[in-house]
C-alpha positions, 0 to 999 in steps of 0.5 A: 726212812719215815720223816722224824723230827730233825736233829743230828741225834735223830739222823745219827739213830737212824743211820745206825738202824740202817746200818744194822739192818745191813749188816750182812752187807759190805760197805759199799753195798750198805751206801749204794743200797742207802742211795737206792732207797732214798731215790725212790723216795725222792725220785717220786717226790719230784716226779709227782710235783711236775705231773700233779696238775694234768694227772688226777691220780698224781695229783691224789698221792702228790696230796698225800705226799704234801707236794702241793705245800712245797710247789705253790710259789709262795712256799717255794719263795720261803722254802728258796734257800733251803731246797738249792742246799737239799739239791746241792747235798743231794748230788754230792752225797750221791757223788760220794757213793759212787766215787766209793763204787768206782773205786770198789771196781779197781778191787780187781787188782793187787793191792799191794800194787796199788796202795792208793787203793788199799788206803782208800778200802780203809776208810771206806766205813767212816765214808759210807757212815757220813753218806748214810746220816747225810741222807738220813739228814736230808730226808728228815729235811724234806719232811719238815719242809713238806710239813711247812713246820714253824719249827727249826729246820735241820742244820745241813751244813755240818753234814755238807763240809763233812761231805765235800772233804771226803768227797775231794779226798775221794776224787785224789784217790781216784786219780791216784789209783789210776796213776798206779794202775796205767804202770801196773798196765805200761808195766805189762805191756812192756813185758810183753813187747820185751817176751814177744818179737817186735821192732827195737825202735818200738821196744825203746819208745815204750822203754823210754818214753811210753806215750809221749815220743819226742821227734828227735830224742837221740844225739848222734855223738859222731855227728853232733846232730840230733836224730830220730830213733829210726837210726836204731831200727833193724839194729843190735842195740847196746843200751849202756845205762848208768848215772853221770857219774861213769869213769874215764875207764867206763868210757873207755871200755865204751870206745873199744866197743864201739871201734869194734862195731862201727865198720859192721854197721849192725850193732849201735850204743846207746848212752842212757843217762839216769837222773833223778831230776836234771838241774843246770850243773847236772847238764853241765856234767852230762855235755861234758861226757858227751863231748868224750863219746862218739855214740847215740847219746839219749838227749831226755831230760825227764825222767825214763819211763821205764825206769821202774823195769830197768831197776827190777828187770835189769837189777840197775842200782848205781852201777853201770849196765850194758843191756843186749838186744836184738833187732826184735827187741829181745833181750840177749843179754840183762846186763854184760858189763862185768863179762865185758870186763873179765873177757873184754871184747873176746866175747863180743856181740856179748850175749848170754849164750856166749857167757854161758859157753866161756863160764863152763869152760874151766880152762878160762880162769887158768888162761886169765890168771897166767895171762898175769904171770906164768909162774903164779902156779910156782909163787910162795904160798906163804906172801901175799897176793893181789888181784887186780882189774886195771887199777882197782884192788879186788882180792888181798889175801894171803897166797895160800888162800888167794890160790885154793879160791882160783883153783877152785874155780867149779865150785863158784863159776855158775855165780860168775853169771849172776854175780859178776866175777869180781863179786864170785871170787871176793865171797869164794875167798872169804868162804876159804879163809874160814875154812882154813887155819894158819898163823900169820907171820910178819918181820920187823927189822931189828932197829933200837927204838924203833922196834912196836911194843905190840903189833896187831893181826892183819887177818883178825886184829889180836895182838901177835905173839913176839919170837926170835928169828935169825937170818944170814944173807952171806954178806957183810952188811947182814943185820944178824938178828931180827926181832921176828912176829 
């Protein structure tokens, strides 16, 4: 990097020459490379300056650099300004590369799982090519310094905001970055505590609230007092997760359990409300809930730590989810709400296994479907059937459909586990009705007037084809003629 004239054209020149000389190099090598060269130069520049008046042979290449010209008092005073912004450029062009170099170091990551980084890798080019002309610039400075020229000097500050904004930008990268890789690291460490066995108070202060653990997070609903997670610890815990917006029949399936477990003492529910920001009605909505239960209630108004692997773990969405754990913190169960609502509490303490046990066991849907009504088997095949969970509607259709599904029991019981029951037999149902074809048929009292013109299909919404029907019921009331479809 010999000392040309100044001018940004001539820095530009030279920054290019660099670059191609380079060129089997990666981008930060190019800057670090760059920065290398230059504190060579530098480095001897200001060494000689302070060695050059006890050191004979400083004091000959000193000469030969021009030190003395830039270090007698007179043209430090003219050269004052000049040289504090040198300095200032300096440092903050080197700052800049090794921002660059830091963030090269986090390479060791996934980029898709940190896309900081990825943005930043993009703009790494732009960044090495301001750092180099900024060098370039600044070398070329030194030289008209040295030379105690009367000539222009190079004007640097066009090259010092340039340096300063990527500079900040760098650093926000940087923070980010490191946001994003302590969750790629929490998430791993949570994993782990899950795969490996452990306290379940521990288990739930990394799930919770990672490092920052609050001394009385847990409300004891009972006795409305505020606890420490110890209250859990060598328990089974059923964390109950959902959002504010659970039903007074949600609730209710809660309190079944929890008169069940109370007299054993060994399994405790714990409410996890999620939100996405806590406002003053929100609370408002939460205190009013609370007020119905008698459980552990988590009393954290932030957002849940772990709220990333109860979402991709756990598969919570919006619905609510019944996680099983053990004293150790293993997870017996992801998610066993929907077997809480087919079987009730039949299959308590609720674990996989048990789930697994009850699903292979054909016999169940034969005992929940006649639990209905002992003569289902026997029901016309021509009407309809409804099937219902409390009050809520699951299944419509028609009988002959509605009973093929039940029956065919085997065919969809391994997706009662992922899926839930109502999901398995909505989707089997919908597999029998195209598979089978059969007219649908609909009566319609013959009344003058009031007879439709047109009715439209129930199953695929064409126009029903018009007959004549006729019925007789043995009575003397019998409307004799019915305008049948």
């Amino acid at each position: 990097m010999s000392c040309k004239g100044p001018g940004e054209e001539i820095a530009h020149k030279i920054t290019l020459a660099i670059l191609n000389k380079l060129s089997s190099h990666s981008w930060e090598a190019k800057a670090v490379l760059t920065r290398a060269a230059f504190a060579v130069e530098y480095g001897d520049f200001w060494l000689l300056s302070q060695h050059q008046t006890n050191d004979p042979l400083a004091k000959s290449l000193a000469t030969i650099k021009r030190v003395p010209l830039l270090t007698n008092p007179a043209s430090l005073r003219k050269h004052q300004a000049s040289i504090l912004e040198l300095n200032n450029l300096i440092k903050a062009t080197l700052q800049v590369i090794e921002a660059m170099f830091e963030l090269e170091k986090f390479t060791i990551y996934d980029l898709k799982h940190v896309p900081a980084l990825a943005l930043a890798l993009q703009q790494f080019p732009v960044n090495v090519y301001w750092a180099i002309i900024t060098i370039s610039a600044i070398v070329t400075q030194i030289g008209s310094i040295t030379t105690d020229s009367d000539q222009k000097q190079q004007e640097l500050s066009q090259f010092g905001q340039k340096i300063n904004i990527i500079l900040n930008k760098l650093k926000k990268q940087i923070s980010l970055c490191k946001q994003q890789i302590e969750e790629i690291e929490y998430y791993k460490i949570l994993r782990k505590l899950f795969q490996t066995p452990t306290e379940i108070t521990e288990v739930l202060k990394v799930l919770l609230f990672g490092k920052d653990i609050p001394q009385t997070p847990i409300y004891g609903a009972a006795t409305k007092t505020l606890v420490n997670l110890e209250v859990l610890k060598k328990k089974d815990v059923f964390l109950f997760i959902s959002t504010i917006d659970i039903t007074e029949e949600e609730i209710s399936v809660l309190k079944s359990i929890y008169e069940k477990e109370k007299s054993k003492n060994q399994y405790k529910i714990l409410w996890v409300p999620i939100v996405e920001e806590w406002n003053g009605q929100l609370r408002k909505k939460f205190e009013a809930l609370v007020s119905k239960m008698s459980w552990y209630v988590l009393h954290h108004f932030a957002p849940i730590k772990g709220l990333k692997f109860i979402t991709k773990e756990w598969k919570f969405k919006t619905k609510p989810t019944f996680v099983v754990l053990n004293p150790q913190g293993k997870i017996l169960h992801p998610n066993a709400f929907h077997m809480i609502q087919v079987w009730g509490l039949d299959v308590f303490p609720f674990t996989q296994t048990i789930e697994v046990t009850r699903t292979q066991d054909a016999s169940w849907i034969g005992s929940l479907v006649t639990s209905v009504n002992p003569q289902i088997t026997t029901w016309n095949e021509s009407g309809w059937a409804l099937l219902t969970q409390g009050s809520n509607v699951v299944l419509t259709g028609h009988g002959s459909t509605i009973l093929r599904a039940v029956t065919e029991f085997d065919k969809w019981r391994k997706q009662v586990v992922k899926k839930g029951f109502e999901i398995s037999i909505r989707q089997h149902h919908e597999t029998v009705v195209e598979t089978i074809h059969r007219c649908s048929h609909l009566q319609v009292p013959m009344v003058p007037g009031k007879v439709p013109d047109t009715i439209e299909c129930p199953d695929c919404q064409r126009t029903m084809a018009v007959l004549i029907s006729y019925r007789c019921c043995h009575k003397e009331s019998t409307q004799i003629a019915l305008n049948g479809a």
